[in-house]
C-alpha positions in Angstrom: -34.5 -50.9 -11.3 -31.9 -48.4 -11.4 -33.8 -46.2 -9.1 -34.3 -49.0 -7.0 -30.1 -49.9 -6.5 -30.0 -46.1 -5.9 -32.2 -45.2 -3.1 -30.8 -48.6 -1.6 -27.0 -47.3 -2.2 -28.2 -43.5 -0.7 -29.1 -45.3 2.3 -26.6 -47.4 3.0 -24.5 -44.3 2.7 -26.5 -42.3 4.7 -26.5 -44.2 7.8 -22.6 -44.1 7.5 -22.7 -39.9 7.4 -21.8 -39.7 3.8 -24.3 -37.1 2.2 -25.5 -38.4 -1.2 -27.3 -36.3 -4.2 -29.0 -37.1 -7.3 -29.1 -35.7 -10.5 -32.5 -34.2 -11.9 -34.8 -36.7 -13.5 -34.0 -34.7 -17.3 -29.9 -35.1 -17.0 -27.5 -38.0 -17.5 -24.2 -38.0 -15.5 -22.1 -41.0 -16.4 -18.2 -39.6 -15.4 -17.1 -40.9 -12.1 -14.8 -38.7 -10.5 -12.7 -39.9 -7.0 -10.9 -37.0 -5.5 -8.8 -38.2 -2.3 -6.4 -35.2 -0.7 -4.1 -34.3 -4.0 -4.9 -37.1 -6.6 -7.9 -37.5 -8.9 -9.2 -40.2 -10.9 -11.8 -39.8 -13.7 -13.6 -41.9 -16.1 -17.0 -43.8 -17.2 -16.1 -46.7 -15.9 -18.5 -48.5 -13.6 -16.4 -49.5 -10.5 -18.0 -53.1 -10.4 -16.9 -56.7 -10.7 -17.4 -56.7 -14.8 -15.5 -53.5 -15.6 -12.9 -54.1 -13.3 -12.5 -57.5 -13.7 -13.7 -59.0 -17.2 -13.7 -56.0 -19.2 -11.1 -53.2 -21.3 -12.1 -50.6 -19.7 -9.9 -47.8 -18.3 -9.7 -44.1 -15.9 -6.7 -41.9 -15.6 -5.2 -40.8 -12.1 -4.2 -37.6 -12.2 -2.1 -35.3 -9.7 -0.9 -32.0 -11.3 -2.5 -29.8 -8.7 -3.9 -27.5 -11.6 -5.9 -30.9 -13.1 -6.9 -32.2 -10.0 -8.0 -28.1 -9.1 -10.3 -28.5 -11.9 -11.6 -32.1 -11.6 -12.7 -30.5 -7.8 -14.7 -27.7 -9.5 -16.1 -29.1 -11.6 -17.7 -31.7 -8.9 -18.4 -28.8 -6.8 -20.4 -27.5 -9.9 -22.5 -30.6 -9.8 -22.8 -30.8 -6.0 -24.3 -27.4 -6.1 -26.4 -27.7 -8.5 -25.4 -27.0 -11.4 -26.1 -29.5 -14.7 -22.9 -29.7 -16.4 -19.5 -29.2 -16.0 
């Protein structure tokens, strides 16, 4: 099913121009990372109506340049290929 809600999700995103990747079959990535101009925000949280809404969950924003520097890296390490940060 999870598969399924993906391939939907990669469409979707697709169509609108945004180029979407998936990690191998044999590795698990559950961080989410949003990187806009200078400010990160990481965490595991899923960014749907239960996490957000009914349960403690929590991400930090960061923008010290040197953090967010890293944060980019390491989700250029991914994009490209690579299997962990």
């Amino acid at each position: 099913k999870n598969m399924e809600f993906g391939e939907e999700a990669k469409s979707f995103l697709e169509k609108l121009k945004i180029p979407v990747k998936f990690d191998s079959p044999d590795v698990i990535t559950h961080a989410k990372i949003l990187i806009v101009d200078d400010t990160a925000v990481v965490g595991g949280t899923n960014w749907g109506y239960g996490p957000m809404d009914q349960y403690n969950d929590c991400n930090v924003a960061l923008w010290r340049p040197d953090a967010v520097q890293k944060l980019t890296d390491a989700f250029l390490t991914l994009w490209n290929g690579g299997s962990r940060f």
